[in-house]
Gaussian input, Z-matrix of N, CA and C with variables (Angstrom, degrees):
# hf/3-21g

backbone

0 1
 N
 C     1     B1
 C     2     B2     1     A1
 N     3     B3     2     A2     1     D1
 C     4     B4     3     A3     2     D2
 C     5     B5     4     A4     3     D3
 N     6     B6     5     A5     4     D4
 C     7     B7     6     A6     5     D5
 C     8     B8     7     A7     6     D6
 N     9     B9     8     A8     7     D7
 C    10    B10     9     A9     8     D8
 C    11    B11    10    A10     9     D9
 N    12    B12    11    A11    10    D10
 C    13    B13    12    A12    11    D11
 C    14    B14    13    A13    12    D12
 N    15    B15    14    A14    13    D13
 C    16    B16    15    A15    14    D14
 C    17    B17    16    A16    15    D15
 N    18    B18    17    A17    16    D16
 C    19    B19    18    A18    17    D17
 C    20    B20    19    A19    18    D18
 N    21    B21    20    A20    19    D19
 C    22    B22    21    A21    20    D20
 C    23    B23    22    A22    21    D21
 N    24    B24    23    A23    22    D22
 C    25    B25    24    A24    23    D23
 C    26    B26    25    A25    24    D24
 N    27    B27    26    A26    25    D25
 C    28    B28    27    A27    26    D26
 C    29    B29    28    A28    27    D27
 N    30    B30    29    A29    28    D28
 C    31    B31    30    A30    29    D29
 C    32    B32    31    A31    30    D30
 N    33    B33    32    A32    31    D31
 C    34    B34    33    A33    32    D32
 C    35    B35    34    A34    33    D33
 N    36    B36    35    A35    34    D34
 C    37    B37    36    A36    35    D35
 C    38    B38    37    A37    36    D36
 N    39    B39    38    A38    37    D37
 C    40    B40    39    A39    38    D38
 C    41    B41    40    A40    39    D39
 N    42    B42    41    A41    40    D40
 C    43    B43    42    A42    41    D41
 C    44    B44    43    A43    42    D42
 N    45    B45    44    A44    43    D43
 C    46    B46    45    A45    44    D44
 C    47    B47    46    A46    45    D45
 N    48    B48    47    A47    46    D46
 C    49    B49    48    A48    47    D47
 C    50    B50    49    A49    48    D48
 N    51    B51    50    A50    49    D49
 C    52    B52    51    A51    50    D50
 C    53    B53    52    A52    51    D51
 N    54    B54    53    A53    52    D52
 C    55    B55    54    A54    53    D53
 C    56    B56    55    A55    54    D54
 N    57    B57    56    A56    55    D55
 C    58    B58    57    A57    56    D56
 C    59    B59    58    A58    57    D57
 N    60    B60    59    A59    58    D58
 C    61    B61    60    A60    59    D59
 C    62    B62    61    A61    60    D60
 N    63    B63    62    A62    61    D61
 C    64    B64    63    A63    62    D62
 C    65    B65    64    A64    63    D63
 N    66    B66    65    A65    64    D64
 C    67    B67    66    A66    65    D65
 C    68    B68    67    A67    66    D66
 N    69    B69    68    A68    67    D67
 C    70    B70    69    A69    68    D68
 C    71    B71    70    A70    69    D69
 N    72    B72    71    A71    70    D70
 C    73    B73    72    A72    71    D71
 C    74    B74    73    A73    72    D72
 N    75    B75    74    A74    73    D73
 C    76    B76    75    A75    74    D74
 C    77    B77    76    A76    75    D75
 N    78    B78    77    A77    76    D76
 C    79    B79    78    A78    77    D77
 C    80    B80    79    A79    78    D78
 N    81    B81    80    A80    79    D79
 C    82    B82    81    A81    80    D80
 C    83    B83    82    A82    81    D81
 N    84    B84    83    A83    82    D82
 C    85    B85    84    A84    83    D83
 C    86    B86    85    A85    84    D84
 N    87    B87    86    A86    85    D85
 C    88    B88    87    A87    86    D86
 C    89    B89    88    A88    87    D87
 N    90    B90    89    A89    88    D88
 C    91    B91    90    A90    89    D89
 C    92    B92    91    A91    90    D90
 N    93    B93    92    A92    91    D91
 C    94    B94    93    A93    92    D92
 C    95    B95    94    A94    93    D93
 N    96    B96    95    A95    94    D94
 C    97    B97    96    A96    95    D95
 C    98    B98    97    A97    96    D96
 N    99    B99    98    A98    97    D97
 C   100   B100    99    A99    98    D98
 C   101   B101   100   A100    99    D99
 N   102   B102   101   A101   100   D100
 C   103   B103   102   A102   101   D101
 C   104   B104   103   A103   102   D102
 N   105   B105   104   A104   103   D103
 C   106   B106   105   A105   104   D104
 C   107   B107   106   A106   105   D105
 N   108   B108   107   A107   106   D106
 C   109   B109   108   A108   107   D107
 C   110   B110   109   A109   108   D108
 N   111   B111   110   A110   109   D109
 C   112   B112   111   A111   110   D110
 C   113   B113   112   A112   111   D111
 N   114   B114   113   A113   112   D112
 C   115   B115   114   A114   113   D113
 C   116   B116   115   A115   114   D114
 N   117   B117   116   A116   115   D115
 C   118   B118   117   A117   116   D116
 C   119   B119   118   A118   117   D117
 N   120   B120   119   A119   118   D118
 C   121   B121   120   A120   119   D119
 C   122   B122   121   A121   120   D120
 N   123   B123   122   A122   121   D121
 C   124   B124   123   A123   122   D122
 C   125   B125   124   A124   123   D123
 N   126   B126   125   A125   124   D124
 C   127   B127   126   A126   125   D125
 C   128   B128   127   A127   126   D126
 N   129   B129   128   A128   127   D127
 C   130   B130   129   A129   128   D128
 C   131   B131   130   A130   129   D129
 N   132   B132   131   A131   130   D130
 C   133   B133   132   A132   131   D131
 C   134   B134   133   A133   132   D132
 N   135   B135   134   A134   133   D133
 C   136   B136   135   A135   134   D134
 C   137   B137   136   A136   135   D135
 N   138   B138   137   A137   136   D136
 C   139   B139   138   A138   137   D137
 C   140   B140   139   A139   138   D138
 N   141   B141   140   A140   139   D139
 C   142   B142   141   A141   140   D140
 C   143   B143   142   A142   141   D141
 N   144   B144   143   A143   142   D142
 C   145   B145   144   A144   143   D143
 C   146   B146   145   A145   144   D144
 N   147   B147   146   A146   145   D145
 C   148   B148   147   A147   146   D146
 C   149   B149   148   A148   147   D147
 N   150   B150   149   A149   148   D148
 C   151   B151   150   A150   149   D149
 C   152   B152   151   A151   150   D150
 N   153   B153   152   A152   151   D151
 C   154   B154   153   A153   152   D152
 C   155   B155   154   A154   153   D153
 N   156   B156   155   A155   154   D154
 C   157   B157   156   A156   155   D155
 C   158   B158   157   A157   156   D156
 N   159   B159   158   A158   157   D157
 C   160   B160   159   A159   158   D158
 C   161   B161   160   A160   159   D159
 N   162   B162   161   A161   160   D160
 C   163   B163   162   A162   161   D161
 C   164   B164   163   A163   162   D162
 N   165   B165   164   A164   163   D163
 C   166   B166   165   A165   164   D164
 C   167   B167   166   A166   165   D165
 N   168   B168   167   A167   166   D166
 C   169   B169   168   A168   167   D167
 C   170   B170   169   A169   168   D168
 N   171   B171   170   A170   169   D169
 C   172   B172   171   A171   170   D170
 C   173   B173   172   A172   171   D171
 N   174   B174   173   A173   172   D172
 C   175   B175   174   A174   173   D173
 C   176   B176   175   A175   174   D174
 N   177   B177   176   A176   175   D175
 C   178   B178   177   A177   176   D176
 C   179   B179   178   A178   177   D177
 N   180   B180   179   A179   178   D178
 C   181   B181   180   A180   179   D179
 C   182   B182   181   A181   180   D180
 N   183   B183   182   A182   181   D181
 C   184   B184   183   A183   182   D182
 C   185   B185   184   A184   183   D183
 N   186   B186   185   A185   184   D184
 C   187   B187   186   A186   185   D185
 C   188   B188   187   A187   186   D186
 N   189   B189   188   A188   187   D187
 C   190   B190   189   A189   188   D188
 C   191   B191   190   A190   189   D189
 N   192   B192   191   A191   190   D190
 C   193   B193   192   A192   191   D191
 C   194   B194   193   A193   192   D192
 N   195   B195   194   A194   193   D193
 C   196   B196   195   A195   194   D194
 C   197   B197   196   A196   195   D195
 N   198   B198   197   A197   196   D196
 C   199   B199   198   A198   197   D197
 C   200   B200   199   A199   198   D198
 N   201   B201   200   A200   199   D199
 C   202   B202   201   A201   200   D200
 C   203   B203   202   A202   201   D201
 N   204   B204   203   A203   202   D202
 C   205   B205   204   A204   203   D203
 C   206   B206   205   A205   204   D204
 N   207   B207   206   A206   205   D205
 C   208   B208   207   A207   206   D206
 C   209   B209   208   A208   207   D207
 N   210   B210   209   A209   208   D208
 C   211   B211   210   A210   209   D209
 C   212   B212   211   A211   210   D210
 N   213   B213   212   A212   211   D211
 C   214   B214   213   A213   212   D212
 C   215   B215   214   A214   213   D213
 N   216   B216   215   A215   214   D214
 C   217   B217   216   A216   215   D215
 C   218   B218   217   A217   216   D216
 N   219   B219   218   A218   217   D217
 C   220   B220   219   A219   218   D218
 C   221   B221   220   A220   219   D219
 N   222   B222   221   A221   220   D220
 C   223   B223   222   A222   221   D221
 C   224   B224   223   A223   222   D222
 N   225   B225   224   A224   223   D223
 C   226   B226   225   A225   224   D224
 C   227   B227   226   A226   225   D225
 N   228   B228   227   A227   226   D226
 C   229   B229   228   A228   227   D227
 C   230   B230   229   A229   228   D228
 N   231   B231   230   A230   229   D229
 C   232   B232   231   A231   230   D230
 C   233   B233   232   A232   231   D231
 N   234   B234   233   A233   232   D232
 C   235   B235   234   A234   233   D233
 C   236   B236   235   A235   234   D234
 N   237   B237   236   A236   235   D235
 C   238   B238   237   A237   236   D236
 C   239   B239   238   A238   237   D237
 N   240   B240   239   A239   238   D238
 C   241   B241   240   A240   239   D239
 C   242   B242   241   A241   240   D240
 N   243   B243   242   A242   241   D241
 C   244   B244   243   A243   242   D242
 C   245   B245   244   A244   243   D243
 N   246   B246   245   A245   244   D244
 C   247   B247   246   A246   245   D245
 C   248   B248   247   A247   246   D246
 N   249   B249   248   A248   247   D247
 C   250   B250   249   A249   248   D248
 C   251   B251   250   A250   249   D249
 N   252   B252   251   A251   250   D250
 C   253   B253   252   A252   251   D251
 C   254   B254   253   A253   252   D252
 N   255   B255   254   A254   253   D253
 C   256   B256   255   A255   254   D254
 C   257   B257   256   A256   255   D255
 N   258   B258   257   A257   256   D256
 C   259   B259   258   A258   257   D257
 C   260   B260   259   A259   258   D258
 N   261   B261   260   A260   259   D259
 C   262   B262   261   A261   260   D260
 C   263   B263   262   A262   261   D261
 N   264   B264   263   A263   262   D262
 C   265   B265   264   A264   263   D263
 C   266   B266   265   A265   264   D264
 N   267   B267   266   A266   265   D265
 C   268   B268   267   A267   266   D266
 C   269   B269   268   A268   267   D267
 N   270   B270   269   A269   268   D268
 C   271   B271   270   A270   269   D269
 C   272   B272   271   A271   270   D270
 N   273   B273   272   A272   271   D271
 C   274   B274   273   A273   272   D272
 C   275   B275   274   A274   273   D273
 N   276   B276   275   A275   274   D274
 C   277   B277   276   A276   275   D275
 C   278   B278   277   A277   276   D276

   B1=1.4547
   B2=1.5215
   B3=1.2991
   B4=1.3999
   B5=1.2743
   B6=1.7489
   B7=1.4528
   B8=1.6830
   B9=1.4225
   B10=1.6633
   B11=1.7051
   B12=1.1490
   B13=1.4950
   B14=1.0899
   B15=1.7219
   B16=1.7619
   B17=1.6294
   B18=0.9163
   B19=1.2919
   B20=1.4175
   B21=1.5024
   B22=1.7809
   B23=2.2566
   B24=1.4654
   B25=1.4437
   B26=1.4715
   B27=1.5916
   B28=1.7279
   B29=1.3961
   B30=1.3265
   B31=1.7442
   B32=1.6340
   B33=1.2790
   B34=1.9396
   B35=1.5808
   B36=1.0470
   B37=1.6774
   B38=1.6458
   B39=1.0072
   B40=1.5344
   B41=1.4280
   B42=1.6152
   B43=1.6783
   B44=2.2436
   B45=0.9473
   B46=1.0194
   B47=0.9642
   B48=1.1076
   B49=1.9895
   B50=1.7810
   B51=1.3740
   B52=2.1029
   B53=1.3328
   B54=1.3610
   B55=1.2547
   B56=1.6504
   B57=1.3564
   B58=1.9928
   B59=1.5853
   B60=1.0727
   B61=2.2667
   B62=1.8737
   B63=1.3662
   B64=1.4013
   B65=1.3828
   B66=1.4552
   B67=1.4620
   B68=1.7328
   B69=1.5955
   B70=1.2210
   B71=1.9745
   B72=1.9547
   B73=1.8420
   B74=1.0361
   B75=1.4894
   B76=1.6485
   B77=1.4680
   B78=1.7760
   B79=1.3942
   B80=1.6221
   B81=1.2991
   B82=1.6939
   B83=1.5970
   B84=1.3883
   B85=1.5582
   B86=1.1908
   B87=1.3725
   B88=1.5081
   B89=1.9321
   B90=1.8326
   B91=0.7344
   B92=1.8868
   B93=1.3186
   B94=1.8736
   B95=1.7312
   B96=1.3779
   B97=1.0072
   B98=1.5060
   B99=1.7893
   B100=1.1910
   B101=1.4113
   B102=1.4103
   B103=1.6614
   B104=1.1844
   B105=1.7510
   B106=1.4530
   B107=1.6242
   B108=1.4310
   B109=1.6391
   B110=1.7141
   B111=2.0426
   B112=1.2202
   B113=1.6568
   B114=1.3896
   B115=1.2009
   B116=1.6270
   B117=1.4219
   B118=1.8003
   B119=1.1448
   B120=1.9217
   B121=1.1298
   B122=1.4129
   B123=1.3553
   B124=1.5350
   B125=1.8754
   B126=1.2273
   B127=1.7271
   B128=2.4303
   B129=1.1939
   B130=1.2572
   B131=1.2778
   B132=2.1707
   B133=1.5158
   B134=1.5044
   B135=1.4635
   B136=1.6361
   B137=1.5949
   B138=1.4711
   B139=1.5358
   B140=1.4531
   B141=1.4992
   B142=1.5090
   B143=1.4076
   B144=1.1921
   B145=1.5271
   B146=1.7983
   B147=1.2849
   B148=1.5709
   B149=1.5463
   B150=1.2862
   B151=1.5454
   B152=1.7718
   B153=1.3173
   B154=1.9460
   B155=1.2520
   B156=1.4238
   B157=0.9939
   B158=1.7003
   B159=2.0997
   B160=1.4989
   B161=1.2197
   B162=1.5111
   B163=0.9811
   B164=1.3334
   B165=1.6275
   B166=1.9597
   B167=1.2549
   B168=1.0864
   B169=1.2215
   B170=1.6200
   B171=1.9755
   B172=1.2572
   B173=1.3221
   B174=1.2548
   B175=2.0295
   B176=1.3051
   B177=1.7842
   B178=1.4383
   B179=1.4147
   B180=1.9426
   B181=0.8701
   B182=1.2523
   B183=1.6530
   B184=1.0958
   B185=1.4214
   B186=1.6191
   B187=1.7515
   B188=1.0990
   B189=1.1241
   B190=1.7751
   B191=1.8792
   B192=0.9957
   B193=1.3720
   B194=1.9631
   B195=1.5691
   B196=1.4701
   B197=1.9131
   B198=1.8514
   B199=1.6886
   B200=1.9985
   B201=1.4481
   B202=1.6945
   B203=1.8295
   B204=1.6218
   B205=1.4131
   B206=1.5704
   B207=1.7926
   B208=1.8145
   B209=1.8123
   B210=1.7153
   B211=1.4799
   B212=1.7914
   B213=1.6174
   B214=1.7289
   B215=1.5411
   B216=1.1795
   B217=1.5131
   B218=1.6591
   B219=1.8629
   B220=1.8249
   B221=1.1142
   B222=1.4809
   B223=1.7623
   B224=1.4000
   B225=1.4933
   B226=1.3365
   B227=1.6804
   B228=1.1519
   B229=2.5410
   B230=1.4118
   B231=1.4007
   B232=1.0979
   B233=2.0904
   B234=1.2333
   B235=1.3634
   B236=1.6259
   B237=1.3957
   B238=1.7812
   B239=1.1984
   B240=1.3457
   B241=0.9789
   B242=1.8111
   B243=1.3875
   B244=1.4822
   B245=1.2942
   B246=1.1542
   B247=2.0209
   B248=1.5312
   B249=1.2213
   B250=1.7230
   B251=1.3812
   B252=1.4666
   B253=1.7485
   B254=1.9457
   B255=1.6961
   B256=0.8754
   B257=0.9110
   B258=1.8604
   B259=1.2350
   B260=2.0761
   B261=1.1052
   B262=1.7432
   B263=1.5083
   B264=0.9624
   B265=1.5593
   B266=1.6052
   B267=1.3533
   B268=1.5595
   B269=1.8149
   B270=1.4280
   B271=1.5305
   B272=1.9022
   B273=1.0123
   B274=1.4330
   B275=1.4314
   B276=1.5144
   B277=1.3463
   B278=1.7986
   A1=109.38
   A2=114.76
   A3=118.09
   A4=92.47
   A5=101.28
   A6=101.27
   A7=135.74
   A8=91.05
   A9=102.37
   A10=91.15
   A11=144.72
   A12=144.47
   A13=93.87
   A14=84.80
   A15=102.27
   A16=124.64
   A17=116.07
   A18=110.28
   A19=127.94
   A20=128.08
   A21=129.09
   A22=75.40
   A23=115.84
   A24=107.08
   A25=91.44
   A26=130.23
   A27=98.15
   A28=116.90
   A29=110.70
   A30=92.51
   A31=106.52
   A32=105.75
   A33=106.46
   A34=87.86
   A35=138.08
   A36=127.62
   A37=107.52
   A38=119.75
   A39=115.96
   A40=108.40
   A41=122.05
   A42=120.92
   A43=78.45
   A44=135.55
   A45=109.70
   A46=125.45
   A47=147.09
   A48=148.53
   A49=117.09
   A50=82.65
   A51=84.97
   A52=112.38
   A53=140.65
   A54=137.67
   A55=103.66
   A56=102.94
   A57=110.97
   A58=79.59
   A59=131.16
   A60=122.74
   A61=74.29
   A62=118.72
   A63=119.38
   A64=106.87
   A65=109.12
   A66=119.66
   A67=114.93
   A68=102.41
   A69=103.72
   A70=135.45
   A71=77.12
   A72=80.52
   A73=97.86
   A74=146.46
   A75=136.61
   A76=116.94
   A77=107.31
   A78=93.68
   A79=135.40
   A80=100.08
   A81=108.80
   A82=119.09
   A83=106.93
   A84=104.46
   A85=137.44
   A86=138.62
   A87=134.08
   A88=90.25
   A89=124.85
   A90=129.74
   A91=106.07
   A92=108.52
   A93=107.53
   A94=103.47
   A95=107.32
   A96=117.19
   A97=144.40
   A98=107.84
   A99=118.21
   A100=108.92
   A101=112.09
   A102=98.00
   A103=122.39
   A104=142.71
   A105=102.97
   A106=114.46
   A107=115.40
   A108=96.10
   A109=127.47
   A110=92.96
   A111=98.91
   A112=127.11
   A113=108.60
   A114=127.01
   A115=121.62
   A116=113.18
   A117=138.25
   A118=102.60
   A119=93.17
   A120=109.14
   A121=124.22
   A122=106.17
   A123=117.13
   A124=106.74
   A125=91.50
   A126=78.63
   A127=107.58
   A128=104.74
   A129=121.18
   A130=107.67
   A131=111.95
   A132=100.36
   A133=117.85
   A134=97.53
   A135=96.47
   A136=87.85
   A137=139.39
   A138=107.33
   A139=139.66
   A140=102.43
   A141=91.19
   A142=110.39
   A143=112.39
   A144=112.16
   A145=106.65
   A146=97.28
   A147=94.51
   A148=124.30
   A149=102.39
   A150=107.46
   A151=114.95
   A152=106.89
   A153=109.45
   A154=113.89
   A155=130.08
   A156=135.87
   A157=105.87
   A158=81.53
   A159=112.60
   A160=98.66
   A161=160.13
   A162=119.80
   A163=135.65
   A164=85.64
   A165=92.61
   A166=106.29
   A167=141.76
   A168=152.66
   A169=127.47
   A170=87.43
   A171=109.11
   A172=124.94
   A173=109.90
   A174=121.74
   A175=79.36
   A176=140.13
   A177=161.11
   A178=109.41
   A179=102.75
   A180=99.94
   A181=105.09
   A182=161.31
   A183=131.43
   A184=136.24
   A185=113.80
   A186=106.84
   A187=125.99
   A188=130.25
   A189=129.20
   A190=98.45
   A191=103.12
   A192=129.20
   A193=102.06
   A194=112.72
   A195=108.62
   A196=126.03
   A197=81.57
   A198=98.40
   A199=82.74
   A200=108.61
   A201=101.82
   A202=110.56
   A203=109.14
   A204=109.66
   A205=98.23
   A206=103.16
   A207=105.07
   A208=115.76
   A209=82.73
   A210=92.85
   A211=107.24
   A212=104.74
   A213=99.10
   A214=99.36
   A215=107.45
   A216=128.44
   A217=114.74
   A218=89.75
   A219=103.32
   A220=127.86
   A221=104.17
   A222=111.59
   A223=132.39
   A224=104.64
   A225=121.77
   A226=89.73
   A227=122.95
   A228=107.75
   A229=76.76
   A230=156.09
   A231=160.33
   A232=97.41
   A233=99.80
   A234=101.48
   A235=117.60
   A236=97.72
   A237=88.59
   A238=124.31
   A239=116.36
   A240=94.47
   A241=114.03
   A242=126.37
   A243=135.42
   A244=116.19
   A245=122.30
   A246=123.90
   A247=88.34
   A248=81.74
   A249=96.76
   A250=110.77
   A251=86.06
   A252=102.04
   A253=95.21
   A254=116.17
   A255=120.47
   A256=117.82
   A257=139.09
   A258=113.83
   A259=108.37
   A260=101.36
   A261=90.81
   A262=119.03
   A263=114.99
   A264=132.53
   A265=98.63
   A266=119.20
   A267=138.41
   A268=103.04
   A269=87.40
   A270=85.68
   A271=114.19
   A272=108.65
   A273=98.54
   A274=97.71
   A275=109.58
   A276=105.67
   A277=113.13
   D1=157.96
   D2=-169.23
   D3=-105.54
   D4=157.89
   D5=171.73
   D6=-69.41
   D7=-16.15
   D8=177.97
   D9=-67.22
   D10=-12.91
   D11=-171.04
   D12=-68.86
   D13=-80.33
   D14=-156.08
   D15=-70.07
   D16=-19.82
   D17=168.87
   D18=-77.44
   D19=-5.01
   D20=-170.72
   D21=-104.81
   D22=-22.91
   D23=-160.24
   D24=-85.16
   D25=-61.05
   D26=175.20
   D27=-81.56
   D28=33.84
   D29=162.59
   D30=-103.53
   D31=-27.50
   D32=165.60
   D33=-73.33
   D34=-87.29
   D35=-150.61
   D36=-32.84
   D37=-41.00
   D38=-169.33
   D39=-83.83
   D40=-29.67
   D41=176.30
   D42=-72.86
   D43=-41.69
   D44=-160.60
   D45=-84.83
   D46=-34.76
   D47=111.03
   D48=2.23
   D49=-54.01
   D50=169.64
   D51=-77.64
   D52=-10.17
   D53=-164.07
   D54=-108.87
   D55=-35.07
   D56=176.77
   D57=-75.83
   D58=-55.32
   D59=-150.49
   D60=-45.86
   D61=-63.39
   D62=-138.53
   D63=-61.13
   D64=-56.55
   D65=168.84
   D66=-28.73
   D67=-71.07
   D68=176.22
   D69=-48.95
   D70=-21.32
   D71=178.67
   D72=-80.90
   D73=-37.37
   D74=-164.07
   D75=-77.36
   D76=-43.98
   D77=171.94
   D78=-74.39
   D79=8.02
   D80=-173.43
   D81=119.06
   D82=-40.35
   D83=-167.56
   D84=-16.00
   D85=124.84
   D86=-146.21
   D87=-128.53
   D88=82.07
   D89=-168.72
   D90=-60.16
   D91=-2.76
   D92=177.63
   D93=-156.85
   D94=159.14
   D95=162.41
   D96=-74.46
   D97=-22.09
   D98=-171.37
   D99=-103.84
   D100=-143.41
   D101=179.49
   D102=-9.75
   D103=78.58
   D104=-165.81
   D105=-83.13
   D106=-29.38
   D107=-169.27
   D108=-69.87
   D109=-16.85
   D110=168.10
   D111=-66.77
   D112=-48.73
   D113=174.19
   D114=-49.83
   D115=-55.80
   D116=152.21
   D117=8.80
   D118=-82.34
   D119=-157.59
   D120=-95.91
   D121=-6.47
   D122=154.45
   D123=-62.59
   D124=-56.08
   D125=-165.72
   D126=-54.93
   D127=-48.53
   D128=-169.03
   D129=-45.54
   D130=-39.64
   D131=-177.44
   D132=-87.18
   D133=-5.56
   D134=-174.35
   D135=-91.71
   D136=-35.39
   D137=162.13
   D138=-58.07
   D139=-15.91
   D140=178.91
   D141=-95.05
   D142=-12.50
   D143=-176.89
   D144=-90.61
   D145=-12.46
   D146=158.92
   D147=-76.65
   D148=-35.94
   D149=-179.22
   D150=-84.19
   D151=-27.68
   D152=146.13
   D153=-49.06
   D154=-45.53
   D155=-175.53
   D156=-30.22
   D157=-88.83
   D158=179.98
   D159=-41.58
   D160=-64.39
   D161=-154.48
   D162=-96.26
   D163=-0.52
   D164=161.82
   D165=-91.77
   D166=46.86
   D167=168.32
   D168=-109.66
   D169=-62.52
   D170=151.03
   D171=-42.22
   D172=-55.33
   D173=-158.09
   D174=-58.62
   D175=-81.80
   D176=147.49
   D177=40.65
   D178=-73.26
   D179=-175.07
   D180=-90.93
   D181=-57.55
   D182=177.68
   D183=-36.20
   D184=-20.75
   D185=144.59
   D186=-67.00
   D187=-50.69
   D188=158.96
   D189=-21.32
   D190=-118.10
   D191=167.45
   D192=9.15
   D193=-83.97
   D194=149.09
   D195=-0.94
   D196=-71.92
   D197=-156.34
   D198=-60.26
   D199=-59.68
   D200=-148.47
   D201=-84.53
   D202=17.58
   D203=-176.50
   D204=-64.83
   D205=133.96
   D206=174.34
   D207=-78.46
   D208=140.26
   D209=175.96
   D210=103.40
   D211=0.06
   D212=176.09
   D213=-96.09
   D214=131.45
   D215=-178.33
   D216=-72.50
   D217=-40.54
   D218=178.53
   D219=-66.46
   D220=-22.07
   D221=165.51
   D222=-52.32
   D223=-40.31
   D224=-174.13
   D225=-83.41
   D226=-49.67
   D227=-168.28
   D228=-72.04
   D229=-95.43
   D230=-143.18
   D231=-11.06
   D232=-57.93
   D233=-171.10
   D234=-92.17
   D235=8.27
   D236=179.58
   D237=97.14
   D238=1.26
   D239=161.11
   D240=-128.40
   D241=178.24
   D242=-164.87
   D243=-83.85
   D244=135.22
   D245=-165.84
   D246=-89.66
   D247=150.07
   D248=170.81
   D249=-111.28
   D250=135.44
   D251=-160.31
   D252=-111.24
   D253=167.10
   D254=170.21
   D255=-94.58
   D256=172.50
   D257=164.49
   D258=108.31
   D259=144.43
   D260=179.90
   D261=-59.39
   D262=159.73
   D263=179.18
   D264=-68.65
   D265=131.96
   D266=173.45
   D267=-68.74
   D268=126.80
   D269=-174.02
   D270=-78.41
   D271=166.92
   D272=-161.94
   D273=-140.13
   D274=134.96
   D275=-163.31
   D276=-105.36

């Protein structure tokens, strides 16, 4: 998969994982039967920190992807160093 894919795909998967955690926290959902408040809130932070995950993942790779698309010129000054141009060298006084 290319990165133009995967990165718009876990940046919806992770708003969408964080948006069911949320849902599920308001209407009640009781993700276990036993311990519940321990369990609750075990399960709730490991969903939202999953769906942080995904979308710093996402953001990640659609900068990747951005930075290494062929034919961007800004990638290369962005990091310091000088584009190579065709043509004679500018004389310098």
């Amino acid at each position: 998969m290319r990165t133009g894919v995967v990165g718009p795909l876990l940046l919806v998967l992770g708003v969408v994982v964080g948006t069911a955690a949320g849902v599920g926290l308001l209407v009640g959902f009781e993700p276990a039967q036993l311990p519940r408040a321990l369990l609750n809130i075990a399960a709730y932070k490991l969903t939202f920190l999953a769906a942080g995950g995904l979308i710093a993942a996402g953001a990640l790779v659609l900068k990747y992807g951005r930075r290494a698309s062929p034919g961007d010129a800004t990638g290369a000054r962005a990091s310091g160093t000088k584009a190579i141009t065709q043509g004679p060298a500018p004389e310098q006084s």
